[in-house]
DRENPA-3360 file (N, C-alpha, C; in nm, 2 decimals, always signed):
BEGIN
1 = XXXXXXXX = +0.09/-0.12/+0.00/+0.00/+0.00/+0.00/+0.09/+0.12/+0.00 ~ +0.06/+0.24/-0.11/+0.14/+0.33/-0.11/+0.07/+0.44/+0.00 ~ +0.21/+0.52/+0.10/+0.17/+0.57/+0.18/+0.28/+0.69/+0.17 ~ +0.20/+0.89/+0.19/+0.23/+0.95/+0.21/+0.29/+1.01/+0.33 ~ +0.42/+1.05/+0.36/+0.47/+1.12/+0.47/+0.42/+1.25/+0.49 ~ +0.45/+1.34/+0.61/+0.42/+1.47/+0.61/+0.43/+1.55/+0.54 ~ +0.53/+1.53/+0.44/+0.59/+1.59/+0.32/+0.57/+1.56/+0.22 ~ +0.46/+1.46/+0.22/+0.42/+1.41/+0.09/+0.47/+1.27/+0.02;
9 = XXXXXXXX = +0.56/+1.29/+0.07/+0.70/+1.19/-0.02/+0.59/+1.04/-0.06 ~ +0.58/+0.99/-0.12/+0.50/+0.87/-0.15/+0.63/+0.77/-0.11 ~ +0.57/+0.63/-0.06/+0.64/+0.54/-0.06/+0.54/+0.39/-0.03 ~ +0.59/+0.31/-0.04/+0.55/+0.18/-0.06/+0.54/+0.17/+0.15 ~ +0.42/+0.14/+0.22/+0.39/+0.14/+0.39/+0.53/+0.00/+0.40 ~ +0.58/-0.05/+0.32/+0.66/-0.15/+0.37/+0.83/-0.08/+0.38 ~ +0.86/+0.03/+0.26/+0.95/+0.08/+0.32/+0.93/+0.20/+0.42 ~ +0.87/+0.26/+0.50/+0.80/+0.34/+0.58/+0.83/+0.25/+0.72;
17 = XXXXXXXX = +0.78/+0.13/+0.67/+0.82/+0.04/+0.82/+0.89/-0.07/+0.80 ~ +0.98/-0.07/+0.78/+1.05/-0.19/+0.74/+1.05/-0.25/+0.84 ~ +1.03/-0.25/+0.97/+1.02/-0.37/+1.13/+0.87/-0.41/+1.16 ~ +0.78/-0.40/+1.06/+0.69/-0.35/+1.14/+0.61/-0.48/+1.04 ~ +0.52/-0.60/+1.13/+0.48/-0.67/+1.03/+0.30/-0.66/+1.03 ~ +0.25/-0.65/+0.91/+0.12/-0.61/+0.89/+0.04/-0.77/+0.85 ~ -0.07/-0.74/+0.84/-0.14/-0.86/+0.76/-0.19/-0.83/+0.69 ~ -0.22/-0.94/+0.58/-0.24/-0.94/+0.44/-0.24/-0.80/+0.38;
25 = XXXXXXXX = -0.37/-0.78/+0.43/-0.44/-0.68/+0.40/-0.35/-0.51/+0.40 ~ -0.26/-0.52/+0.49/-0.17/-0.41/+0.53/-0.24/-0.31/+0.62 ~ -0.16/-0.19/+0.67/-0.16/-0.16/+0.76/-0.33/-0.06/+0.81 ~ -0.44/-0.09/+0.90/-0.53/-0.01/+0.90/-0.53/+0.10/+0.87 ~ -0.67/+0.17/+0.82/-0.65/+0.33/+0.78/-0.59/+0.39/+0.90 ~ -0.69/+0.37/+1.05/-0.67/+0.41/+1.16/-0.50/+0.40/+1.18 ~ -0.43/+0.29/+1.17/-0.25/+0.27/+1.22/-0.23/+0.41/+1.11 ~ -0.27/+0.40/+0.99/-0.18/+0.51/+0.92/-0.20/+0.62/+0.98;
33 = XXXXXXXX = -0.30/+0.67/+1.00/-0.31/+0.84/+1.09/-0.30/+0.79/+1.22 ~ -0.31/+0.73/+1.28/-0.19/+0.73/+1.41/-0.07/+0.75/+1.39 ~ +0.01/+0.69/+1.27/+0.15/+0.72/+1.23/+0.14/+0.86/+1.17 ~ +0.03/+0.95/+1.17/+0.10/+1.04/+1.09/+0.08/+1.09/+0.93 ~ +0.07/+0.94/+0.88/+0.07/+0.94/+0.73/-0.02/+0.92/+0.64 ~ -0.01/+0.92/+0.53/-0.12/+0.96/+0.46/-0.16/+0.85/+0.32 ~ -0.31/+0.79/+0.33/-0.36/+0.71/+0.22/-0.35/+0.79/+0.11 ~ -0.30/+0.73/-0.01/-0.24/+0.82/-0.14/-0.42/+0.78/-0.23;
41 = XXXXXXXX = -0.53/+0.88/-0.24/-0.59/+0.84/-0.30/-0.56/+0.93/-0.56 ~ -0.65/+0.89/-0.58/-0.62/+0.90/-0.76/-0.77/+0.97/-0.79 ~ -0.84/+0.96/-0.66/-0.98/+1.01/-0.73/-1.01/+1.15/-0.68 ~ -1.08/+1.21/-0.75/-1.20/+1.32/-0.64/-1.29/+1.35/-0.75 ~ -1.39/+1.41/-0.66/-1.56/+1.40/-0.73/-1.53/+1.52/-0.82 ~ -1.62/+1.44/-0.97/-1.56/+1.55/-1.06/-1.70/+1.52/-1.13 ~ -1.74/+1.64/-1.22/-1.84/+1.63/-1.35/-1.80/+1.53/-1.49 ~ -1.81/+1.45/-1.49/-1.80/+1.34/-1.60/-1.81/+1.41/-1.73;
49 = XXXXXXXX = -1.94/+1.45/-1.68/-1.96/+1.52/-1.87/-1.85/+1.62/-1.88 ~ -1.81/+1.74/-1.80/-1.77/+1.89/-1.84/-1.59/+1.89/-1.77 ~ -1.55/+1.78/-1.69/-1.45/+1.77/-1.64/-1.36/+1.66/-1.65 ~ -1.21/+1.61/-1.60/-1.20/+1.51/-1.59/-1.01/+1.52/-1.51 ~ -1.02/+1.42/-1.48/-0.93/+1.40/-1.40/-0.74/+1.41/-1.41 ~ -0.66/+1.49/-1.42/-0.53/+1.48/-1.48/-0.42/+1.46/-1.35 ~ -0.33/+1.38/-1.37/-0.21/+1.39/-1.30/-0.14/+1.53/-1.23 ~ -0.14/+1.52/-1.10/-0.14/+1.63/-1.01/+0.01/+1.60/-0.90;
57 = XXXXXXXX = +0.08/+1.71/-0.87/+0.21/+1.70/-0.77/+0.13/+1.66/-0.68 ~ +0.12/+1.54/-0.56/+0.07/+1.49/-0.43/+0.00/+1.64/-0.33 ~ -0.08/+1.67/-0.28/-0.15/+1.72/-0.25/-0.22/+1.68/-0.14 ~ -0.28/+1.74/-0.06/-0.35/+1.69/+0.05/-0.50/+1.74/+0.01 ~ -0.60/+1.64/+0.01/-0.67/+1.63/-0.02/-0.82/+1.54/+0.07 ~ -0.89/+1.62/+0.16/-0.99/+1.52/+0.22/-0.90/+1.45/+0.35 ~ -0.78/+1.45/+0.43/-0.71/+1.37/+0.49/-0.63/+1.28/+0.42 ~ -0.65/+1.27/+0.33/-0.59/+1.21/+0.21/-0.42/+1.28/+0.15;
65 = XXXXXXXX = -0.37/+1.18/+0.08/-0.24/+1.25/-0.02/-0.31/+1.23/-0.16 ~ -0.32/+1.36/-0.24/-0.43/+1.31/-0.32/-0.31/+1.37/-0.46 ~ -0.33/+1.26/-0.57/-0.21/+1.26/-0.68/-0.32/+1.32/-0.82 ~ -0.39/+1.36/-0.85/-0.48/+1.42/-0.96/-0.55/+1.58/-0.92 ~ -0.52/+1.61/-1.03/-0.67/+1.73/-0.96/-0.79/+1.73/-1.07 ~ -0.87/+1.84/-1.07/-0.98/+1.80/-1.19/-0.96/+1.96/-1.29 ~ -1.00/+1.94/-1.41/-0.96/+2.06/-1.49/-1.09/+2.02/-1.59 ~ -1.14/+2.14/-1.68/-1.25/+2.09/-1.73/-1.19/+2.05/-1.86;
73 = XXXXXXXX = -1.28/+1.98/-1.93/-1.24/+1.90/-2.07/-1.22/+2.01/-2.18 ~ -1.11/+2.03/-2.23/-1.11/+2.07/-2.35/-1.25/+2.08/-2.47 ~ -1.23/+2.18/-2.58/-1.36/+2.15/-2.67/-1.39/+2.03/-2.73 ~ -1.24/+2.04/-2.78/-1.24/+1.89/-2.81/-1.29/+1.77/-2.79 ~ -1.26/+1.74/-2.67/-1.27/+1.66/-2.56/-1.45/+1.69/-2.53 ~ -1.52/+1.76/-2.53/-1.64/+1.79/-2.50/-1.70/+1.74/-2.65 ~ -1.67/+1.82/-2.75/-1.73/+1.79/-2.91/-1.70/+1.58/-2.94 ~ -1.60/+1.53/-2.87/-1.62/+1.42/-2.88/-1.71/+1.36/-2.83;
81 = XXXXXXXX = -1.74/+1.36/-2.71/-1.81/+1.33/-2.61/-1.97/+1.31/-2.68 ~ -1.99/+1.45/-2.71/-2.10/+1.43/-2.82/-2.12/+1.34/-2.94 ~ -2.04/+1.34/-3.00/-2.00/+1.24/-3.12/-2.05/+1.11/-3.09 ~ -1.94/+1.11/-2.97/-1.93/+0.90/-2.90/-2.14/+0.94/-2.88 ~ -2.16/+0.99/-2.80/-2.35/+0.95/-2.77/-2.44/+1.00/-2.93 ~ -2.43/+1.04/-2.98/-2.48/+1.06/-3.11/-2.47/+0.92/-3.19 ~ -2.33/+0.88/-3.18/-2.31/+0.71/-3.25/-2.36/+0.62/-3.17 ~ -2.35/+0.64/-3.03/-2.48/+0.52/-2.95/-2.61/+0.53/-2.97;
89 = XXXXXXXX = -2.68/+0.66/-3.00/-2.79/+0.68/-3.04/-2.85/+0.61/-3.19 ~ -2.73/+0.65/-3.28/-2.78/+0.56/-3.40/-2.78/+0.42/-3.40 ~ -2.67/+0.39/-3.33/-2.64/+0.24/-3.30/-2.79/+0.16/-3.24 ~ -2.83/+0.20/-3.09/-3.02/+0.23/-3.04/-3.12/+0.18/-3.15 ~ -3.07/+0.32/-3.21/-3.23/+0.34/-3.32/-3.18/+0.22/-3.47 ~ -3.09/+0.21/-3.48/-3.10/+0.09/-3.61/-3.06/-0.01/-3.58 ~ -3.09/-0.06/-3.47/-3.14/-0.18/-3.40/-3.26/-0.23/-3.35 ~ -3.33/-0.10/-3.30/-3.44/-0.07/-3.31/-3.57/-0.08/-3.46;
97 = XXXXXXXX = -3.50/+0.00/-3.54/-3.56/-0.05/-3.70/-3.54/-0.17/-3.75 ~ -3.41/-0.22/-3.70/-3.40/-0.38/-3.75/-3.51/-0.48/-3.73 ~ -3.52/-0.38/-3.58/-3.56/-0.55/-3.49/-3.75/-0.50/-3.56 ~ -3.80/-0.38/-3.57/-3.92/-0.39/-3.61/-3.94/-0.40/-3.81 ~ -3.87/-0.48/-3.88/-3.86/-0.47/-4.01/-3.96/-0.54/-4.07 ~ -4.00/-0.69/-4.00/-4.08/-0.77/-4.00/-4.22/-0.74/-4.01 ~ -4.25/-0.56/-3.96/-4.41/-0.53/-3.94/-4.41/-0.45/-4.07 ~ -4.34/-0.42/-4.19/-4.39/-0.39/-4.29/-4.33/-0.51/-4.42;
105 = XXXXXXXX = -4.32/-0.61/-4.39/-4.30/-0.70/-4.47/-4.50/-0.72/-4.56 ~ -4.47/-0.75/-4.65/-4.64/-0.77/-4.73/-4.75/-0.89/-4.63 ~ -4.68/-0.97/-4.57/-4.72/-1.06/-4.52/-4.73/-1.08/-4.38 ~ -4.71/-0.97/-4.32/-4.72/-0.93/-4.19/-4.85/-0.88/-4.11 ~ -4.91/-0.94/-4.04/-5.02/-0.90/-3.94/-5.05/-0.81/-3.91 ~ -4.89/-0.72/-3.87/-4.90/-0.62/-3.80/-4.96/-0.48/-3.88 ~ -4.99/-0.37/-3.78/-5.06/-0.25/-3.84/-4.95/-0.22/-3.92 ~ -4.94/-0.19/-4.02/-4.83/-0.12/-4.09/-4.82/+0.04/-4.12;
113 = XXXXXXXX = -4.96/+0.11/-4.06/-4.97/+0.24/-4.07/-4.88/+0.27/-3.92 ~ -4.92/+0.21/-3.84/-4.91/+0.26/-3.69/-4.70/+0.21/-3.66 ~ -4.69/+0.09/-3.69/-4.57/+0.07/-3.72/-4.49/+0.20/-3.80 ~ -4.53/+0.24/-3.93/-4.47/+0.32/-4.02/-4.40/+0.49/-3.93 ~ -4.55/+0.50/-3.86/-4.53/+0.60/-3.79/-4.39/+0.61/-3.65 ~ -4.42/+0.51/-3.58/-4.28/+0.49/-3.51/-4.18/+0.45/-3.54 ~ -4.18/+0.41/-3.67/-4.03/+0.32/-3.71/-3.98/+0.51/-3.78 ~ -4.06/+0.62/-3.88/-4.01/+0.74/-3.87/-3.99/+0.82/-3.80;
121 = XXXXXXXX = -4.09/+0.80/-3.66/-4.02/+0.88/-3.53/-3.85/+0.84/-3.49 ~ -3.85/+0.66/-3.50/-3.70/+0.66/-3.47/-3.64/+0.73/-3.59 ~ -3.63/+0.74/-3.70/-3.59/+0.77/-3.84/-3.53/+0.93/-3.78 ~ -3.63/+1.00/-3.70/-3.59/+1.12/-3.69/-3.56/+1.19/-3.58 ~ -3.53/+1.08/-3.49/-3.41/+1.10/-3.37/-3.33/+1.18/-3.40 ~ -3.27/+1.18/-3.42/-3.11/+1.24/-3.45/-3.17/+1.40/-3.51 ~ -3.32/+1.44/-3.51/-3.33/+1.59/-3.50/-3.34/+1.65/-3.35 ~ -3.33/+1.57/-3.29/-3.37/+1.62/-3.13/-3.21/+1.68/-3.08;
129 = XXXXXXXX = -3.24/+1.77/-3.06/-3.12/+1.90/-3.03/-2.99/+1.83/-2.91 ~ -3.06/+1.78/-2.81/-2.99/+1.75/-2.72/-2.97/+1.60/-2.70 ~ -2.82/+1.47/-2.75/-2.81/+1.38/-2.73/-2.84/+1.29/-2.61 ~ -2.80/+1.37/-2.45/-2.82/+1.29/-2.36/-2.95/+1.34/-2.31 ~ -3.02/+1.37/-2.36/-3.18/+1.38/-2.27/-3.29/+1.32/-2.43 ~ -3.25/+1.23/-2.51/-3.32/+1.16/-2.62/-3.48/+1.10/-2.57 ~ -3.59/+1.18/-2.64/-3.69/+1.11/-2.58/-3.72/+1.02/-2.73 ~ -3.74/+0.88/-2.69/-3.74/+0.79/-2.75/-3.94/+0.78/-2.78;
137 = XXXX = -3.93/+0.74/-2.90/-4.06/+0.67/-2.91/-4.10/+0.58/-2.84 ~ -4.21/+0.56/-2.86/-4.28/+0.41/-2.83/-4.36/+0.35/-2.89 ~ -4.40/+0.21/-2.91/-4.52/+0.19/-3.01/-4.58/+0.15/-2.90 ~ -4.76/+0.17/-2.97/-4.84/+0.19/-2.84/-4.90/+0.11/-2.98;
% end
């Protein structure tokens, strides 16, 4: 388990204590702040969509030695973001058309007016302005 000194210094809790013998699991949170030292965490609460996490000088962080900070995503990095859910969206909906192909076949049961209508509502997903709030059809 890697473990911060007062100073930060990161080190492996085995060279920190080299007399000192732990089990399996290694040394309790509680033994570490009795000694002083510090659990090295990689995470902190960040916005997914608008932020993301980069490599950071050790820091103290929550009682923690914390190695990342958060920075918001580039445009880039944002303009993809959209991309990747726009391509899950199509992925969705023409699977969705796949799977209802069968209700406009000539020999099919089904309503083929009422089918027609929701198989072009999915058809015109991809005009709905905003990818992650997609209100989806339904056949009723």
């Amino acid at each position: 388990m890697l473990l911060a000194n007062q100073d930060l210094i990161i080190k492996d809790h085995t060279e920190w204590f080299p007399n000192t013998s732990f089990g399996d699991r290694g040394p309790t949170l509680d033994w570490i702040a009795d000694q002083g030292y510090y659990v090295i965490t990689v995470w902190k609460p960040y916005n997914h969509a608008t932020e993301k996490l980069v490599p950071a000088t050790p820091h103290l962080y929550e009682g923690m030695c914390c190695t990342v900070d958060v920075e918001p995503k580039t445009e880039q990095e944002l303009k993809e973001r959209i991309r990747n859910e726009w391509t899950a969206i199509r992925q969705q909906r023409n699977r969705l058309l796949s799977e209802s192909d069968w209700t406009q076949l000539t020999d099919s049961p089904a309503d083929k007016n009422k089918w027609a209508v929701y198989r072009q509502e999915l058809r015109d997903i991809t005009t709905q302005e905003d990818p992650f709030s997609i209100v989806w059809p339904v056949m009723n």
